[in-house]
TIDO-927386 format. One line per field, with one value per residue (C-alpha): residue number from 1; residue in one letter; z, x, y. Coordinates in steps of 0.2 Angstrom, whole numbers, plus 5000, padded with zeros to 4 digits. Layout:
n	(NUM;...) $
res	(a;...) $
z	(Z;...) $
x	(X;...) $
y	(Y;...) $
This chain:
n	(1;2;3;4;5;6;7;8;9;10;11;12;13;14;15;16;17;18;19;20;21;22;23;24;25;26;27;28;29;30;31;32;33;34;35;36;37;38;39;40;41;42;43;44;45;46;47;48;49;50;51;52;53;54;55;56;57;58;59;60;61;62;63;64;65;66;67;68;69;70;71;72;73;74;75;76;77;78;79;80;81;82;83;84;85;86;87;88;89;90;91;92;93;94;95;96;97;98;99;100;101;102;103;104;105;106;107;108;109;110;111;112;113;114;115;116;117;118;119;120;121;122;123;124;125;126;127;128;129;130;131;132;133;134;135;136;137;138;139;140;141;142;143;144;145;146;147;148;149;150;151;152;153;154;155;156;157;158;159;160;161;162;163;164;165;166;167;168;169;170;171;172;173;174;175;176;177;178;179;180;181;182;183;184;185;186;187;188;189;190;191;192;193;194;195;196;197;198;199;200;201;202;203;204;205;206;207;208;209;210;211;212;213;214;215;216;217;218;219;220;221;222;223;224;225;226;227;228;229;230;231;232;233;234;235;236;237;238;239;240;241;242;243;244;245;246;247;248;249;250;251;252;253;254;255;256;257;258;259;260;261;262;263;264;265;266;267;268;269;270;271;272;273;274;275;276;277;278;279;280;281;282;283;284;285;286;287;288;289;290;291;292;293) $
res	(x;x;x;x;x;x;x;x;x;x;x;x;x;x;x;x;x;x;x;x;x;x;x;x;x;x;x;x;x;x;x;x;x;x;x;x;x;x;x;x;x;x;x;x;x;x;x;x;x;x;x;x;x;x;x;x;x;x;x;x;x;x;x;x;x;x;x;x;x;x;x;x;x;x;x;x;x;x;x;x;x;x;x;x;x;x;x;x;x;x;x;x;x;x;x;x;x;x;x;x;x;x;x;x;x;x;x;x;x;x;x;x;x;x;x;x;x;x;x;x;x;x;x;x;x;x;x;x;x;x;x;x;x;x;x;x;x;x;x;x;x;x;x;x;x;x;x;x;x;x;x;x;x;x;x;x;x;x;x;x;x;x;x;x;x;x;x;x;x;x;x;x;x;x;x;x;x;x;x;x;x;x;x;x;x;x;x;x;x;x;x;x;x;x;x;x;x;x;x;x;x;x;x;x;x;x;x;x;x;x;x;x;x;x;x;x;x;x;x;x;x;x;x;x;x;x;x;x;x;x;x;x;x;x;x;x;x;x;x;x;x;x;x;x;x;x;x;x;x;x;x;x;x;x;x;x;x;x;x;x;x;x;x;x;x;x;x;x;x;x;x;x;x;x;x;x;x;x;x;x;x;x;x;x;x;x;x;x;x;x;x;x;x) $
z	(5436;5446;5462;5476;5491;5505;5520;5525;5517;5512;5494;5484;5466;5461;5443;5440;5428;5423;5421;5435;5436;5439;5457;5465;5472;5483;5482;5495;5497;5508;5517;5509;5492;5476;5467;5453;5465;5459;5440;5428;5419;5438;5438;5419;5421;5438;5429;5414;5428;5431;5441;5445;5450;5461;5466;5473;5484;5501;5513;5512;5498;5476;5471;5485;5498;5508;5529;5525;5539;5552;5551;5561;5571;5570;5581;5595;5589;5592;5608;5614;5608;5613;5632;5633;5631;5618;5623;5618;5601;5597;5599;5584;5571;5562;5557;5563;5553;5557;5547;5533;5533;5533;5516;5508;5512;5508;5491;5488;5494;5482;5467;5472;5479;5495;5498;5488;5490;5497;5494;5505;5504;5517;5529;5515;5522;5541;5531;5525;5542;5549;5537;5538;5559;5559;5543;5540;5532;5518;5514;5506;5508;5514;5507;5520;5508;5518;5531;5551;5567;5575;5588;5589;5592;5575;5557;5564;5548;5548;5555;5537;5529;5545;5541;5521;5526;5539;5528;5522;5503;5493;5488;5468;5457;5451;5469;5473;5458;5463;5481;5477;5472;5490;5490;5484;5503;5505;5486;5482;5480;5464;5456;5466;5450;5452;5436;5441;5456;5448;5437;5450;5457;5444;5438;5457;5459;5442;5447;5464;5474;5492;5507;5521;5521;5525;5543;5546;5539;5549;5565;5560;5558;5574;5584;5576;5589;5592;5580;5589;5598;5584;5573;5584;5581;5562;5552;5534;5522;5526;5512;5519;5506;5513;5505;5512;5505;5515;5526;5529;5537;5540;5536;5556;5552;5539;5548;5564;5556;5548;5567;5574;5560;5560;5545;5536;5524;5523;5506;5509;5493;5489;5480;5485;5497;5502;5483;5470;5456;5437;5437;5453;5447;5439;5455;5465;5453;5453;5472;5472;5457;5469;5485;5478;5466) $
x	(5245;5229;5227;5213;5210;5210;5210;5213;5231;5235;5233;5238;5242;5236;5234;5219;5218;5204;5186;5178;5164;5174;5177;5190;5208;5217;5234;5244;5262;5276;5288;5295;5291;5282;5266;5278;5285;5267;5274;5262;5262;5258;5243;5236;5240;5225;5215;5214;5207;5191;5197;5199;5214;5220;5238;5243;5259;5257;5258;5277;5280;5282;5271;5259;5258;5276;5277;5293;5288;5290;5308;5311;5329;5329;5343;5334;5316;5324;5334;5314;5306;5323;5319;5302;5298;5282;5277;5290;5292;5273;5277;5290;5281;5267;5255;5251;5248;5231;5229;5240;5226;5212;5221;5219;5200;5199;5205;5190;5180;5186;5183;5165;5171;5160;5170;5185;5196;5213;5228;5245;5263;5275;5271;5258;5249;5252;5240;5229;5227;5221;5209;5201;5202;5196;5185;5180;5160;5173;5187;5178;5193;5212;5227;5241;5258;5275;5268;5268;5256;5268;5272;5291;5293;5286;5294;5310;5323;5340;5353;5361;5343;5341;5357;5354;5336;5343;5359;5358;5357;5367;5359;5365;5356;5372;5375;5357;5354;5369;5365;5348;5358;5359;5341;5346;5350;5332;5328;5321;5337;5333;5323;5335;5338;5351;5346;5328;5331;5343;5329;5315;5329;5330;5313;5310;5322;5318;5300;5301;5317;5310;5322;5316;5297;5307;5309;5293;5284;5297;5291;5271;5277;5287;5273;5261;5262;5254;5238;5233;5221;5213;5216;5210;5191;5193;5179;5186;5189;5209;5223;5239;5254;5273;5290;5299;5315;5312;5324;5319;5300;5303;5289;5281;5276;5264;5262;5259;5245;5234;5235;5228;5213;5201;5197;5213;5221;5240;5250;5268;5277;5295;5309;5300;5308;5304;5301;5287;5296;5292;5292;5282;5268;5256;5252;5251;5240;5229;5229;5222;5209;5204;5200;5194;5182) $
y	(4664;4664;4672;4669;4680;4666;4676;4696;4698;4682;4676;4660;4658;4641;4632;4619;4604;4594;4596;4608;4597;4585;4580;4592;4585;4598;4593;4603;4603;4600;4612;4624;4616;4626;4620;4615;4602;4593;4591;4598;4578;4572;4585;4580;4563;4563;4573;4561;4548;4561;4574;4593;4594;4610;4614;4627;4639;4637;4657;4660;4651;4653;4666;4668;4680;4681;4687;4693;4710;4693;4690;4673;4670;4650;4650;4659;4650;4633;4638;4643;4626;4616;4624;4621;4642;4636;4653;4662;4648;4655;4673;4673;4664;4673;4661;4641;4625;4628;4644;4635;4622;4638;4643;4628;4628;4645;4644;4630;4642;4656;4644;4639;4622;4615;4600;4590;4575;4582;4576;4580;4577;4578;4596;4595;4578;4586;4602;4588;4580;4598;4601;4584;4587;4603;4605;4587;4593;4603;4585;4569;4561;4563;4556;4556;4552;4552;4563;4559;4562;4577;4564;4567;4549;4544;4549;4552;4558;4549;4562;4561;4569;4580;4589;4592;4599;4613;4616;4633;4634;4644;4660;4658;4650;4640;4638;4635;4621;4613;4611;4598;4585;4583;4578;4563;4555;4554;4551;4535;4522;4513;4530;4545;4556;4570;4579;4578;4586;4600;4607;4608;4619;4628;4631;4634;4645;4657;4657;4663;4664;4666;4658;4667;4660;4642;4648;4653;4636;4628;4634;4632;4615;4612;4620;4610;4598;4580;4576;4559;4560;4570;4557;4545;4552;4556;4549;4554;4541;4540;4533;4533;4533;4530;4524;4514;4522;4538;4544;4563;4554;4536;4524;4524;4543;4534;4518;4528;4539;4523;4516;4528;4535;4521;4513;4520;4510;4510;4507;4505;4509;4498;4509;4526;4539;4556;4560;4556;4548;4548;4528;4526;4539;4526;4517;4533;4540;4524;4524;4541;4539;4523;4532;4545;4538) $
């Protein structure tokens, strides 16, 4: 597996596909999620529509560079940001969504890329959206896909998703492969596949078993803060991507995002949750090949 050098002491393992002279798609992803969360068929199928296709692991994350020195305590970071001590909040976490968002440009950079369509799910489309913010000369264009503004009042997850996403998982693999069939209560309802979701697990799992990063992009996430008035301004081609199944970011995260970036077109996706179903890929792929082009 690849490595790049994408800032002092932080590297990313990443995978391409395609044609390097083809026009590049970053495709980041979401919170505590590996780059095999992008299936491989997903990655060849884009690349087949003319594209260099980059994934990669995220700072904390699969195979890339862990801040495991920075131990977080959630129960004391969220009694900080839950008492308004943002300075305190900051003082824990090692890094920020903004140098998550350096990481990704900084890995273009290692492969000889100037600029690139780049693609974001989830935390991963909250990454996209800094890029594009702070780095728009580098992103051709940004796809936001069931992703939110960091305006708490928009994307709320149903309390049911909210407590599988902070449940601790078991530390066995059985345990741990197990324990994502709960995934399904924000899975697409008519796609929702249990034994999809128990072999990401496990391939997850075998590859790089790495809890304690979670905490730590957790907090980047939550100190993220409010993108608006950023968005407001932003002058990058924007396609916006939501399901209307998802309960872990409801719909107005999307809907909310495409308000505010001018020109942004929102596609609101039936039977699709907080997932990237086999059945749905065709039309997500043909969105993407479509704003890209």
């Amino acid at each position: 597996m690849p490595h790049a050098d994408v800032a002092p002491g932080v590297s990313l393992a990443y995978e391409t596909f395609g044609d390097p002279a083809d026009p590049a798609v970053l495709l980041v992803m979401g919170f505590g999620a590996q780059m095999i969360s992008w299936h491989e068929d997903f990655c060849r199928a884009l690349a087949d529509r003319g594209r260099h296709v980059i994934r990669y692991d995220n700072r904390d994350c699969g195979l890339s560079t862990s801040f495991d020195a920075h131990p977080v305590d959630m129960g004391r970071f969220i009694a900080a940001v839950s008492s308004g001590d943002i300075a305190s909040a900051l003082a824990m976490v090692p890094y920020t969504l903004q140098d998550m968002a350096d990481d990704g440009l900084g890995l273009l950079t290692a492969l000889g890329i100037d600029r690139a369509h780049v693609f974001g799910s989830s935390m991963g489309g909250m990454i996209a959206q800094t890029m594009a913010i702070h780095r728009p000369s580098r992103v051709l264009t940004l796809t936001s896909m069931m992703s939110s503004t960091g305006e708490s009042e928009y994307g709320r997850p149903t309390p049911e998703a909210q407590a599988v996403l902070f449940a601790p998982k078991p530390a066995d693999r059985e345990g741990y492969v197990a324990a994502a069939e709960r995934e399904l209560v924000w899975a697409s309802r008519r796609y929702g596949d249990a034994d999809a979701l128990r072999d990401l697990a496990a391939r997850s799992y075998d590859r790089a078993y790495h809890p304690s990063g979670v905490g730590r992009q957790l907090g980047a996430m939550i100190l993220g803060g409010s993108r608006a008035d950023a968005l407001r301004k932003l002058k990058v081609p924007t396609l916006v991507i939501h399901g209307l199944d998802d309960t872990l970011i409801s719909p107005s995260g999307g809907e909310r995002t495409a308000e505010l970036v001018p020109g942004a077109e929102l596609v609101l996706i039936p039977d699709m949750g907080h997932d990237r179903p086999r059945e749905l890929w065709p039309e997500i792929i043909g969105l993407v090949a479509e704003h890209t082009a």
